[in-house]
N, C-alpha and C positions, 0 to 999 in steps of 0.2 A: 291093549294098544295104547303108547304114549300119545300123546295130542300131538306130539311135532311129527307121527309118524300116520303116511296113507293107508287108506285101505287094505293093501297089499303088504304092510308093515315093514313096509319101506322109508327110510328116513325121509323127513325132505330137505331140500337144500338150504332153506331159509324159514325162521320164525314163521309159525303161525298169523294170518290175519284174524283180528278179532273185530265181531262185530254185535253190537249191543242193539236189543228191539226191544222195546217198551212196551209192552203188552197190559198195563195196569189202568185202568180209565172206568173208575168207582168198583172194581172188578175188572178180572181177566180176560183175557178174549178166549169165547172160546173156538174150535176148527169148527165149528156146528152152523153159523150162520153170519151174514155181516162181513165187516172186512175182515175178521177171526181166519175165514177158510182160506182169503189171499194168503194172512201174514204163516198162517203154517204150512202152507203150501209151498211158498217161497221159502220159509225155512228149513223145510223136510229138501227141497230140491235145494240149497247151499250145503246140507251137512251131506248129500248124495256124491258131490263133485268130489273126484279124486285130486284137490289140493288143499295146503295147510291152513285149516280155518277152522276159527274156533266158535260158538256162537252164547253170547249171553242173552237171556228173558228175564227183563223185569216184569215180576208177577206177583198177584196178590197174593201176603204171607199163608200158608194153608191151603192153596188150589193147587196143590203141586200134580196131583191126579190128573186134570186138565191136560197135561206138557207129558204126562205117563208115555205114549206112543213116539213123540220126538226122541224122550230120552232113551229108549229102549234099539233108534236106528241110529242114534248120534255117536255109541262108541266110544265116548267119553270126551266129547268135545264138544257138548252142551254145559252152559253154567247156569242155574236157576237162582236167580237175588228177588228178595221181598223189597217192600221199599221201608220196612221196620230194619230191616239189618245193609241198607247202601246208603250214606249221607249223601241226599238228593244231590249237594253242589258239587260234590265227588264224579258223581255218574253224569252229570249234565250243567255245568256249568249257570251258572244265571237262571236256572230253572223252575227257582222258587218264586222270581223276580216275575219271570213270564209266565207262570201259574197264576199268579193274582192277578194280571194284567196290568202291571205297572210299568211307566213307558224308565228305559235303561237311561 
């Protein structure tokens, strides 16, 4: 199935929406305990919805096992980025700025 195409592999009218979760805080979240269970939860129920949405996890590089069950429902409209291979100020502007706690 293409990413711009539903469930039903049916085109859709308009570009995918993309949306980026950050899942990396010293380690991954995992669906096991914590706000881990919200954020896959919420995620597993966005890639459910029959419109064009794409979803990226930043996760830490090597836990991809972790995300194993997302990717397996997502259809190919899951992205999984390390934070070794996305330059922080790419994916989040000013990020490294409000990591230190340094006032903008």
């Amino acid at each position: 199935m293409s990413k711009a195409e539903n469930q039903n592999r049916q085109p859709h009218p308009r570009a995918p929406f993309r949306l980026g979760v950050w899942c990396d805080y010293h380690g991954t979240l995992t669906p096991y305990g914590g706000i881990g269970v919200f954020v896959y939860n919420l995620v597993e129920g966005i890639l459910e919805l029959d419109e064009a949405v794409e979803v990226v996890l930043l996760i830490q590089a090597g836990e991809e096992q972790l995300v194993s069950r997302l990717q397996r429902i997502a259809h190919g409209r899951l992205e999984l980025a390390g934070r070794l291979f996305v330059g922080l100020g790419r994916l989040w502007p000013g990020a490294i700025n409000e990591g230190a706690g340094e006032d903008r």
